[in-house]
C-alpha positions in Angstrom: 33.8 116.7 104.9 31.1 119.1 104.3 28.0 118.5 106.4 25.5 117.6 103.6 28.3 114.6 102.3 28.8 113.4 106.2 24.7 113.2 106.1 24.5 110.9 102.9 27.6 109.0 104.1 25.7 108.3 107.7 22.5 107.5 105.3 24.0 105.1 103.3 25.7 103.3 106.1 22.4 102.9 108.2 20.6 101.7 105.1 23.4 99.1 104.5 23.5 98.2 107.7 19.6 98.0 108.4 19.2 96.3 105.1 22.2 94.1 103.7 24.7 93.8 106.3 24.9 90.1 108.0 22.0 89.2 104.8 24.3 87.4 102.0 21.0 87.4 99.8 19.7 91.1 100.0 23.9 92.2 100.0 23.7 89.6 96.2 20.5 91.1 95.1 22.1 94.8 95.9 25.2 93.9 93.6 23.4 92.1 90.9 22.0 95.4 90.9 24.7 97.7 90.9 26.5 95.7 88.0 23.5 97.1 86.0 23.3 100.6 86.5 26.7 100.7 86.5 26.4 99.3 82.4 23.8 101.6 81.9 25.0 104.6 83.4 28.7 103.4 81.7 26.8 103.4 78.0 24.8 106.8 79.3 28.1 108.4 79.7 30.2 107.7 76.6 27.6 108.2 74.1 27.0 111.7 75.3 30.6 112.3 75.7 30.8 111.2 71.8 27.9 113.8 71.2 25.6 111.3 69.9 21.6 110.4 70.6 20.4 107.4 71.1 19.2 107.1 67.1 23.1 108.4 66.0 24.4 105.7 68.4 21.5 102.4 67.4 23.1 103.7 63.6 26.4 102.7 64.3 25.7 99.9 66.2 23.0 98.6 63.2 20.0 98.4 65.5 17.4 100.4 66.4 17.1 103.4 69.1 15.0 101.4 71.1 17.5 99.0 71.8 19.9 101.6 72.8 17.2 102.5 75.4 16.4 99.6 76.9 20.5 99.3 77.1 21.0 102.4 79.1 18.1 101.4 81.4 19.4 100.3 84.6 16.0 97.7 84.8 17.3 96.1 81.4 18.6 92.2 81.9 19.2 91.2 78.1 22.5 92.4 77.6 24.2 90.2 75.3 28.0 90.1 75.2 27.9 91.1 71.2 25.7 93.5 71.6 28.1 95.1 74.6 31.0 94.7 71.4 29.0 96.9 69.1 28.4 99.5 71.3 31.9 99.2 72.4 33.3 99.3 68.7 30.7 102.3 67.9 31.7 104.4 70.3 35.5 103.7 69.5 36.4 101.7 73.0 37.5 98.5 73.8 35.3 96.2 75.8 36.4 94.9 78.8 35.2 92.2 80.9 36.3 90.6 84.2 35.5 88.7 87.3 35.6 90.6 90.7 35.0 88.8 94.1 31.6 89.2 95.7 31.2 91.9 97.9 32.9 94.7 95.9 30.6 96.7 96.7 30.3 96.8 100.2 28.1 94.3 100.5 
């Protein structure tokens, strides 16, 4: 492990365990969070892949680019399950959902 990878690995574990370990509503608020980027950043990723900008993607989908926007924003909370379908069937994947146990994330 190279030294700058061993210095963000020690980071993140003193953060985590500074911040959320042994504090079940800080390690829930960290999730809740992750689950979001993790959309928006997911979204991000296979519309650029595709080659398309935010107005090429809202197109497809039948909305506008400011929707797409506020769905690859990590802040965003109104994602709505049909929505998620559209961008899914636009960019030519399947969406999937499931239920994972709490603390998948380390937390």
């Amino acid at each position: 492990m190279k030294i700058e990878e061993r210095k963000k690995t020690d980071a993140v574990r003193i953060l985590h365990e500074r911040y959320i370990k042994g504090k079940p509503r800080e390690a829930k608020l960290l999730e809740r969070e992750l689950e979001k980027i993790e959309v928006a950043q997911r979204i991000y990723q296979l519309r650029t892949e595709a080659g398309f900008t935010q107005a090429d993607l809202a197109r497809r989908v039948g909305t506008r680019q400011s929707v797409i926007s506020r769905l690859e924003d990590a802040d965003y909370r109104g994602h709505s399950l049909r929505m998620l379908e559209r961008v899914a069937e636009a960019l030519d994947c399947r969406l999937q959902i499931g239920f994972v146990p709490n603390g998948v994330y380390g937390t």
